[in-house]
N, C-alpha and C positions, 0 to 999 in steps of 0.2 A: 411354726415358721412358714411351711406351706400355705395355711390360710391364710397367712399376713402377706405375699407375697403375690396370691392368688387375689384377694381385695385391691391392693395397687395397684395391679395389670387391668382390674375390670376399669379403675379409677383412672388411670392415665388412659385406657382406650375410651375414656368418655369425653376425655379434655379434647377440646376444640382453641389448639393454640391461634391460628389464624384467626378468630374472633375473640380471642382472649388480648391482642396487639392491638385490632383494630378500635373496640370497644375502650380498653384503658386509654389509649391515646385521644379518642372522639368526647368520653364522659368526661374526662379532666377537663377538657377545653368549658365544656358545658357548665361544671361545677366554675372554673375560675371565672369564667362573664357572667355566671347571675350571681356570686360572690364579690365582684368587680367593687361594687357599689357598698360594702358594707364599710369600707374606710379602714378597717385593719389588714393591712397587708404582710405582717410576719408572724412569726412562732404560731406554737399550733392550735392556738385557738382564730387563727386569721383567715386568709384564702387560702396561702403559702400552705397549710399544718393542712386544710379540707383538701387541696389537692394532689399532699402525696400520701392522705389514705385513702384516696381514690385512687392514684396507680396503684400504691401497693393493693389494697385489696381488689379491683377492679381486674389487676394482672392473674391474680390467683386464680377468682374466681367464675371470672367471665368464660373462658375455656372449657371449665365445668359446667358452667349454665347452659352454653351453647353446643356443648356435649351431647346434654340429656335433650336441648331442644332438635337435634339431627334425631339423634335418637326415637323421641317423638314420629316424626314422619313414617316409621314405621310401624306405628299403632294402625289397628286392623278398619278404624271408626276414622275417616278421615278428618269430622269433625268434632272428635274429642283427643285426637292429634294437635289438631291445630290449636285448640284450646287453651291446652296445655302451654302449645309454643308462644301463645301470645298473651294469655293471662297467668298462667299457673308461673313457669320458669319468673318470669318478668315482678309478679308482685314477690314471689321470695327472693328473689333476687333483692329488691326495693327496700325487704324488710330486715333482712341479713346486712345490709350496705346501713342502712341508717345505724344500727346496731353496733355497726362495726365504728361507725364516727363517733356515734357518744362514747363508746369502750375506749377510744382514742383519745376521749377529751375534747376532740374540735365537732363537735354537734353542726352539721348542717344549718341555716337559714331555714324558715317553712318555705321561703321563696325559693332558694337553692332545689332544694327535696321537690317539692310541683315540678321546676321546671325539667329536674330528671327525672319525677316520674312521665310525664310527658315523652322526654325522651326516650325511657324507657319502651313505651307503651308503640310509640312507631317506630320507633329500632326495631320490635320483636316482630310487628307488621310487616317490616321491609324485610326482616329475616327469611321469615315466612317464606315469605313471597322469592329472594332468592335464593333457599334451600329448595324448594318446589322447584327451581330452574335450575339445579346442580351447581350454586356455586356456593363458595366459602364452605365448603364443606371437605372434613379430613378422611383417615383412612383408606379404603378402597375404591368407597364414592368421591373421594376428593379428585381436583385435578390442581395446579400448581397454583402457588398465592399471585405468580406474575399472571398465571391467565385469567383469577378471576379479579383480580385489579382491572385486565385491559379492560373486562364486560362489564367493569361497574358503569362506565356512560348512559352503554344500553339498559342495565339492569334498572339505571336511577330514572330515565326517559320509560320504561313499560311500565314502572310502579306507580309514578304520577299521571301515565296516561291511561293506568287500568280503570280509574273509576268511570273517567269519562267514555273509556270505549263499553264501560257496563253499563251504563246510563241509555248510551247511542243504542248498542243492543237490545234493552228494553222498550225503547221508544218505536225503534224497527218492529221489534213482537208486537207491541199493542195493536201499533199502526197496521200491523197481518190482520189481527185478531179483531178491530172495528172493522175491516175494509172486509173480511167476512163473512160476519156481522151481518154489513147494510148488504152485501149480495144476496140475501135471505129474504 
């Protein structure tokens, strides 16, 4: 009973409810619009049946995925950390989720499945990115789901503006590095 009791506690300290809410309510949205279009709309082989086993399992287990990917962040290799966060959690996630619709009977679309894995794949980018900034993140490193609601503006404005300020950056170096260069 101890070791059953002692695996729960590791299991629930892995859950990440705050991304487990945010997640089933964002992926359903995503499943019923590239779904829209298939022309059956009830029981559960329609959009209706895809998108409540997308809450229901999407509730489950989103929390745990995003769990293990806080988790992650504490890997010693910053870039087999982030790996993890954005390929490893994300494709078993992808592949456990499909899994879990044929078990169900309503089998995604292959157009459904792309455009969440899609989703999938810059959800765990954007995670990434603001788990590295301390938000949506639970336990001790967390701080409240109101405040990191307020910073999602900012969070969504530095994540579309990273590439370009990484670009700018580059451009800057080079531009050092010829002007160097011709001083020679």
């Amino acid at each position: 009973m101890a070791q059953s009791s002692t695996f729960s506690a590791q299991v629930l300290s892995c859950w990440n409810w705050k991304c487990a809410l945010v997640s089933a309510s964002a992926r359903s949205v995503v499943y019923l619009l590239a779904m829209a279009r298939t022309g059956e709309r009830s029981g559960m082989r329609g959009s209706v049946g895809v998108v409540l086993v997308e809450i229901a399992y999407v509730t489950l287990t989103a929390g745990l995925f995003a769990g293990m990917q806080q988790k992650a962040l504490g890997i010693r290799s910053r870039l087999l950390g982030n790996g993890l966060i954005v390929l490893g959690v994300p494709w078993l996630a992808q592949a456990l989720d499909w899994l879990a619709h044929r078990a169900a009977g309503a089998p995604a679309t292959w157009r459904a499945t792309i455009a969440v894995s899609f989703y999938a794949t810059l959800s765990a980018i954007f995670h990434l990115y603001v788990m590295r900034r301390g938000a949506f993140l639970t336990g001790r490193d967390g701080r409240s789901l109101r405040n990191d609601l307020r910073r999602v503006p900012r969070l969504i404005a530095g994540f579309v503006l990273a590439p370009v300020m990484l670009i700018s950056a580059g451009a800057v170096r080079l531009a050092r590095v010829k002007g160097t260069e011709a001083a020679f």
